[in-house]
N, C-alpha and C positions, 0 to 999 in steps of 0.2 A: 502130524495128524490134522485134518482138516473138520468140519461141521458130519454128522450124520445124515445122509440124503435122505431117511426115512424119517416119519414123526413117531414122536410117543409122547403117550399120556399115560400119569399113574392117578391112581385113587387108592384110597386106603378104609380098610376095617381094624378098629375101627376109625371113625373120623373126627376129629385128628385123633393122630398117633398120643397113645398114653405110653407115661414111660412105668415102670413095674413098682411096688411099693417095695418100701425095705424091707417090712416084715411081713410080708406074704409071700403070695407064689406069684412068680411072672409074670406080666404082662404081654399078651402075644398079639403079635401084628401082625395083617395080610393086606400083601403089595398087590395090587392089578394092573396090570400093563400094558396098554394098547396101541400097537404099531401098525401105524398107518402110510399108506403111499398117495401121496398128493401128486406126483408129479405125471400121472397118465401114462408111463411107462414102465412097462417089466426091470425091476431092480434084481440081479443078481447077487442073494447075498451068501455068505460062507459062516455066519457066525454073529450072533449078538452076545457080549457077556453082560452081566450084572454084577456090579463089586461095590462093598459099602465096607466102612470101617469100622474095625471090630475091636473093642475095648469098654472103659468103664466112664471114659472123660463123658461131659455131654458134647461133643463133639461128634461121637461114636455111635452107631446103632446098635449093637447088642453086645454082651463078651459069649456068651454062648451061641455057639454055632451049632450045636448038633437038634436033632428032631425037627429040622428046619423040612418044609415040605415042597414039591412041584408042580404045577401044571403045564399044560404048552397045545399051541394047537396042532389038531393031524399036517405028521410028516415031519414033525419036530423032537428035539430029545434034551432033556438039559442034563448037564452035570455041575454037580459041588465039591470044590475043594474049597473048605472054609467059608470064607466070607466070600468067593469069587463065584457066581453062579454061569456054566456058556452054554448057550442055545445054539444046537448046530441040526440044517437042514438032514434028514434022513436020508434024501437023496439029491440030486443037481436040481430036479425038476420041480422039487421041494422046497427048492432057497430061491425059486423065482417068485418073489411076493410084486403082487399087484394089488387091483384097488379092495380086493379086499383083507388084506391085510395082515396083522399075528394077533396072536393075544399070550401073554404066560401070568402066570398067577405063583408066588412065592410065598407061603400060607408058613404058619407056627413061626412066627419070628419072636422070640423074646427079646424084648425091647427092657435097655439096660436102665437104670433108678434117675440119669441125672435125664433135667429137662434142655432141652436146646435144640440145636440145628445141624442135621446131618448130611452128607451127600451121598445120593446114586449117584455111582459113575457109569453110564451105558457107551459102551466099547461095540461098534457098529464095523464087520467089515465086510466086505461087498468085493467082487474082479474089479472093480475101479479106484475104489477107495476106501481108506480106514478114516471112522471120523468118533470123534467123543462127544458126549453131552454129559454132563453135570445136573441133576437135578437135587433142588434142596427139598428136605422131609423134616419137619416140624416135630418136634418130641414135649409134650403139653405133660401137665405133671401128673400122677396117679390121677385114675377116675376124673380127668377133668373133660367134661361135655358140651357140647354143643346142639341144639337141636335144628330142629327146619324151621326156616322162616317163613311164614304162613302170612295170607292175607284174606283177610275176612271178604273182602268180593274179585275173585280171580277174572271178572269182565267188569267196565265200567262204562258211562257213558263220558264221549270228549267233557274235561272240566267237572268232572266229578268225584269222588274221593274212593278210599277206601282204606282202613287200619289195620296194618303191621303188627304182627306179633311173634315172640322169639323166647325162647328158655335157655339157657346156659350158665355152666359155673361162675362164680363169682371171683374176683381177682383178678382179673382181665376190666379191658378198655369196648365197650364196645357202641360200632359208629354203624350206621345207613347209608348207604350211597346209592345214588339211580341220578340218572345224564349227567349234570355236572353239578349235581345237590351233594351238599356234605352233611350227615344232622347227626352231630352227636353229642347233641343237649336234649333234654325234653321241652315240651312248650311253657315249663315254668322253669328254664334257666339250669337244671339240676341233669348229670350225666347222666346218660341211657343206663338204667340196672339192666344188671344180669338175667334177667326176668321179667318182661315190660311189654308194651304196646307204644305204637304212634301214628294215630290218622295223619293220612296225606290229601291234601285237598287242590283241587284245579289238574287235574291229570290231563296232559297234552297228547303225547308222542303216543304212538302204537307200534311195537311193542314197547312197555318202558318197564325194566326190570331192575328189581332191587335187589341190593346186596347190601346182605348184613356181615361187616367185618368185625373179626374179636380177635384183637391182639394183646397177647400174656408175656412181659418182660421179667425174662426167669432172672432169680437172682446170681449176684457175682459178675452182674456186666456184660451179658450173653445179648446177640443181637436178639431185638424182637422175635418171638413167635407169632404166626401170621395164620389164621384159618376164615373160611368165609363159607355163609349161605347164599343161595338165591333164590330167588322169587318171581317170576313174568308175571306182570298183570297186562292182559289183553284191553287196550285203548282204543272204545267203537267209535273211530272218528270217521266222522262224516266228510264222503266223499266231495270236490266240488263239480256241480253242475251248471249248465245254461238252460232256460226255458226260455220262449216265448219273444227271445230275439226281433222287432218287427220296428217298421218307418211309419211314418204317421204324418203327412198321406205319404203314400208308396206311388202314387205316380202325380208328376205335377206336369202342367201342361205351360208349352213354349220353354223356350229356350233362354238363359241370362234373365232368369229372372229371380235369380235369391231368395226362393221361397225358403220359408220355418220348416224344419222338419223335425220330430221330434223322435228319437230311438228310444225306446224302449225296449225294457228284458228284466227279467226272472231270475237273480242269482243266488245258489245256495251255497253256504260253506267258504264263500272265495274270500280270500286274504287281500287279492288286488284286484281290478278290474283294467282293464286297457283297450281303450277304444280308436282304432287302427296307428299310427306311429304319428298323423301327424296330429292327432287330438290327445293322445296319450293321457295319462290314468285320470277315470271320471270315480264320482262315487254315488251311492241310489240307486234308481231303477229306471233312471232316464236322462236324457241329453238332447240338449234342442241344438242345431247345425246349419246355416245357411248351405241352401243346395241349387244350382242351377244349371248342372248338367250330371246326366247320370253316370248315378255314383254307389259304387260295394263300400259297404262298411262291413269290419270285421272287429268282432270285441272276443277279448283273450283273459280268462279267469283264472286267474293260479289259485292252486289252493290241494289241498289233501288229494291225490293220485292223480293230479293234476300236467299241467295246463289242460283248458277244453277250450274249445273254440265255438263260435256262431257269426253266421253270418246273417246280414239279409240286404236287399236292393233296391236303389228310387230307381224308378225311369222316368224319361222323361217322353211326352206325347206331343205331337203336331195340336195347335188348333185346330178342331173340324165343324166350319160353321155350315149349320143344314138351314137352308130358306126353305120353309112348303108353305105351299099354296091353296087355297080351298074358299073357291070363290071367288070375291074380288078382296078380301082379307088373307091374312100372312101373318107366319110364325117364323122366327131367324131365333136358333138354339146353340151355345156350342159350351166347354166345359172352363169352369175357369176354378184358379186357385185360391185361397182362403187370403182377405188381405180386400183392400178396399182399390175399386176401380173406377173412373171415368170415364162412361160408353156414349159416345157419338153415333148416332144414327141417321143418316141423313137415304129420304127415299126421292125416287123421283119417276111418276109416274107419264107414262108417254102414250097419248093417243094420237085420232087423227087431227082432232082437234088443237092439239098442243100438247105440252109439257108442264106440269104439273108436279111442286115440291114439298114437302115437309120435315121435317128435322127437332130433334130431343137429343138434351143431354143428361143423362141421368149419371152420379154417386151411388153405388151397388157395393153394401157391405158384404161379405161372406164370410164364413166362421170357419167354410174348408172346403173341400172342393166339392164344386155345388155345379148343376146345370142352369146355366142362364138364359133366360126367354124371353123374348120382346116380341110382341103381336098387336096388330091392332090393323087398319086402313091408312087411307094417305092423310086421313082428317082427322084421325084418333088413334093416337101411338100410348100403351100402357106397358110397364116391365113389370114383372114378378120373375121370383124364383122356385124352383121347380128341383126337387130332389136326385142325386144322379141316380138313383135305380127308376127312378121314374122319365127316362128321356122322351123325348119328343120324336115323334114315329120317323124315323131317318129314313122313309120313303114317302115324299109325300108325291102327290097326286102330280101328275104332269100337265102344267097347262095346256089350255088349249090354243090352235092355231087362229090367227083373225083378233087376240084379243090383246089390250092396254100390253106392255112390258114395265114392268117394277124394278127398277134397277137401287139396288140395296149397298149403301159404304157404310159400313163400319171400322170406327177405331176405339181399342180400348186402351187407355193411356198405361204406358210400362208394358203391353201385353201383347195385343198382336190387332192387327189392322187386315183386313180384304176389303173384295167386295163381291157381290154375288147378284144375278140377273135372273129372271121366273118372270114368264109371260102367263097374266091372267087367261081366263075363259073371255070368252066372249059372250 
């Protein structure tokens, strides 16, 4: 005989199984049964039996067999001889179980005085296969109870608590367990009673479910008796998010020039943060980065239903120097980055009379990316700076024909160099 292709699950009324007092009446058991098909395909089966051992030892489930009762789902039939109970389909079409299943129920079992450990034997046979399973059934001694394990807040927030409560007879061992906590001491050192509470504090996991196990070592040497509660407490943990991902500045002008740039972002809930593979884990809410050609950055938050991802992007802009003209004065504009420069101006004005120079070096601090403006005549050159929303009208007036020519060199040290030519009026 090989394995059962079908699953089963019993439970029992009551729970656990009590066994009968000597000087009273009976004690009656009811099995539940539930045969499940996991494997997505139509099992053909011919017959499930049920057989438990019938006598007085604790070894044994009941010595009386008779008044013992049935259930079975439509399409099914059981019969009893003794202790052997068989379930056989009513028709062929009948013993084809699929995903939903059987169920039978074996009600009035008197359950015999001694305590201990008994076995189902479920006898499964199928057109392909006979398989057995074994299941062990706990016999606890008269009137010995267990109740539900309750917890005083069944939602919490991440890292928050909530206390445990339980009632059951006394004579037993009984412990807590949830992921890989074992507790069964109180918080002053002394064994979990029968009867008790335990606040748990720092709740992580969603779901994180407790189980309250009570194990009773009947006497004479008998393995353990084993029964357990449970308990889900739902864990509102916070999902992880990204906000507000951005560069700072997001666009830096020319090319090879290593500007600061600084990343920032909005992280909630994330356990790590990872800022693309070659910068790899930062921590905070920002990161400054030498950048000098455009460049994707990508930051990756692990963390509760996680990874999320954000991106965002520098680019990088050409120089665009504007000369305008207006008059026989001039305006030379163009956009520069945060960082201290050295701008060389040299003009040279050309009439008929001659050719005529002037020249200024100015040091031009900036704090970020700012529009730079230099304006003045051949004989009065001033700089200031000038906001970038506020540029300087990129159409200026087109000179006129007949008049001086202003021919404009610029260089700004680390930056970018031209030059640019606008014929005055006349």
């Amino acid at each position: 005989m090989g394995d059962t292709l079908l699953s089963y699950a019993v439970s029992s009324n009551p729970d656990p199984i009590q066994v009968s007092p000597q000087t009273d009446d009976p004690s009656p058991a009811t099995l539940m049964i539930v045969v499940s098909n996991d494997t997505h395909q139509l099992i053909d089966c011919q017959s499930i039996s049920f057989s438990f051992l019938k006598g007085t030892n604790a070894k044994d489930f009941f010595s009386d067999d008779t008044g013992i009762g049935t259930s079975h789902s439509d399409g099914w039939s059981i019969n009893q001889s003794g202790a052997l109970f068989t379930a056989t389909p009513d028709t062929a079409a009948d013993g084809q179980v699929g995903a939903d299943g059987l169920s039978f129920v074996i009600s009035n079992i008197k359950v015999n005085e001694q305590p201990g450990t008994t076995d189902m034997t479920i006898t499964e046979v199928t057109t392909s296969n006979t398989g057995t399973l074994d299941i062990p059934l706990a016999k606890f001694p008269a009137n010995f109870t267990v109740g539900d394990l309750n917890a005083s807040s069944l939602s919490v927030a991440q890292g928050g608590s909530t206390t445990l409560s339980w009632s059951g007879s006394s004579g037993a061992t009984y412990t807590l367990q949830y992921g890989d906590t074992v507790v069964n001491e109180t918080k002053d050192g002394q064994p979990l009673p029968a009867t008790g509470s335990y606040e748990v504090d720092d709740l992580q996991d969603d779901p994180t479910i407790f189980y309250l196990v009570v194990t009773y070592q009947p006497p004479g040497g008998d393995a353990p008796l084993v029964t357990q509660r449970d308990c889900p407490v739902t864990v509102l943990v916070e999902s992880v998010a990204l906000a507000h991902f951005k560069a700072t500045p997001a666009v830096i002008y020319g090319t090879n020039n290593n500007v600061p740039v600084t990343l920032s972002w909005e992280a909630t809930a994330a356990h790590q943060l990872v800022l693309d593979n070659s910068i790899g884990i930062v921590t905070g809410s920002s990161y400054t980065v030498m950048v000098n050609e455009p460049t994707q950055f990508l930051l990756t938050a692990t963390g509760y239903q996680g990874p999320v991802y954000s991106e965002c992007n520098v680019t990088v802009e050409d120089v665009n120097m504007i000369l305008a003209v207006n008059g026989n004065s001039f305006a030379l504009s163009f956009m520069a980055n945060s960082g201290n420069y050295q701008i060389y101006l040299q003009i040279a004005i050309s009439t008929s009379s001659g050719t005529t120079y002037s020249s200024t070096t100015e040091t031009v601090g900036l704090g970020g990316p700012a529009q730079v403006v230099m304006e003045g005549t051949a004989s009065d050159i001033t700089l200031q700076l000038n906001s970038a929303d506020a540029p300087v009208n990129p159409s200026p007036p087109v000179g006129m024909a007949g008049g001086p020519i202003a021919s404009l060199s610029v260089t700004v040290s680390g930056f970018a160099s031209g030059s640019l030519t606008r014929q005055f009026p006349s």
